[in-house]
N, C-alpha and C positions, 0 to 999 in steps of 0.2 A: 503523605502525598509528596513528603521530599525524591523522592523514585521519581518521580513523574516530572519534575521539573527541570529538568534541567538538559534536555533536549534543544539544537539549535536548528533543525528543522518542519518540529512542530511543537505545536503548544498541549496540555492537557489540562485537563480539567476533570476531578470527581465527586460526585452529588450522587447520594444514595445507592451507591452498590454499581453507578454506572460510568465509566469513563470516559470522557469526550477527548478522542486524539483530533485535532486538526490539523490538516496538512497542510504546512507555508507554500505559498507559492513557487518559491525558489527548492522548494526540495520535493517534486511532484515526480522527479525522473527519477527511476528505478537504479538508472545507469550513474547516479551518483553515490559515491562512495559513502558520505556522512551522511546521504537517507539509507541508506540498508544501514548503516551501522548502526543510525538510532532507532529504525526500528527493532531492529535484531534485542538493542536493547532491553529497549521495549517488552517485547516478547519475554524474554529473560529473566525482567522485572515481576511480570506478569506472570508465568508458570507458577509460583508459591503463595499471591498473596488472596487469599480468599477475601477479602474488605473490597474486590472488583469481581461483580458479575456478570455486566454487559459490557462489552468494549465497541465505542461507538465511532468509522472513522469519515470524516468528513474533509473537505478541501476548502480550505481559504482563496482559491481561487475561481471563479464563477463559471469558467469556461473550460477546466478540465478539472477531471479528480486524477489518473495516474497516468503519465504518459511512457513512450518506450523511453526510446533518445532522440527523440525529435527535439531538436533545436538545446542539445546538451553543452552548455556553458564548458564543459571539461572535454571537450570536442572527441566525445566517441560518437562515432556515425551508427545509421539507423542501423544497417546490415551485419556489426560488427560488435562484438560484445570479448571481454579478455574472458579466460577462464578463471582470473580472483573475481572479476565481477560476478561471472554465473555462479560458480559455485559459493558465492554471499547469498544471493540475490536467493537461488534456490534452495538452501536452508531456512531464509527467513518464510517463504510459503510453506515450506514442512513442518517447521515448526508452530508458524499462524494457525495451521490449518489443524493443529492436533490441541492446541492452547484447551484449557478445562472452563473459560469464561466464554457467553455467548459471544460470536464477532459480528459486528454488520457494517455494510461499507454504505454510505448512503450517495447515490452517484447524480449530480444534477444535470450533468452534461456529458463531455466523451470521455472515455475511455481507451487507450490504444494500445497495442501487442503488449507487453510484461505486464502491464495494468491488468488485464482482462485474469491473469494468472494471479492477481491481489485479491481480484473478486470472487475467486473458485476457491480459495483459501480460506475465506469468510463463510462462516455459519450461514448469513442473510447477506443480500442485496438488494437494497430499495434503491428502484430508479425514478426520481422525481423528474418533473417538465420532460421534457425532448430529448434522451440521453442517446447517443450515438455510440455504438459500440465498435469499434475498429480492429479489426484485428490483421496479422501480418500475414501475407504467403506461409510463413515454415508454421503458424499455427494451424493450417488449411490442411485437409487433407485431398487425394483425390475423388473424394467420393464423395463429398457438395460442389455440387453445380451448380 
């Protein structure tokens, strides 16, 4: 379990073949450097070790599970992402998304732009109470109305 601990934007937890990642509050945006890094970690961790089956990711926060960059402490704006962040950011979903352990995002609430690209990455999506799903123009295409 030493793998799994020592993340400083979420916690982990495993019981019986299943992993509990929780997402701290403070690391719910995409658009920060030390959440992709530890997930990425994560991930990384994760590709070799058979003792995890289900990888289970939850939010410590009650009122989102992954947002873009709304309201980013590291002041990248919503419309504006670098290409080290994207090309972190979209490794970690390629890689999520191929991982050998089941994934499932469990979403209580909203979700908004790179978030929604967390949850296509995932095996499962359970969406508990009222979850809002948000997504941005450049996710849109012309062809819903």
């Amino acid at each position: 379990m030493d793998q799994y601990d020592n993340f400083s934007t979420f916690s982990a937890e495993l019981c019986d073949g299943m992993l509990h990642i929780s997402m701290h509050e403070l690391a719910m945006n995409p658009g920060d450097f030390q959440c992709a890094h530890d997930l990425l970690q994560l991930v990384e961790n994760l590709k070799n070790d058979s003792s995890v089956e289900v990888v289970v990711f939850t939010s410590a926060h009650p009122d989102f599970f992954l947002l873009h960059y709304f309201g980013n402490p590291k002041g990248i704006s919503a419309g504006h992402i670098d290409s080290v962040h994207f090309t972190l950011w979209a490794r970690l979903l390629m890689e999520l998304a191929v991982l050998p352990q089941t994934t499932v995002a469990i979403v209580e609430d909203k979700v908004k732009g790179a978030g929604n690209g967390f949850l296509i990455a995932c095996d499962l999506t359970i969406h508990c109470s009222n979850p809002e799903l948000a997504l941005l123009p450049v996710f849109m295409s012309n062809q819903i109305k």
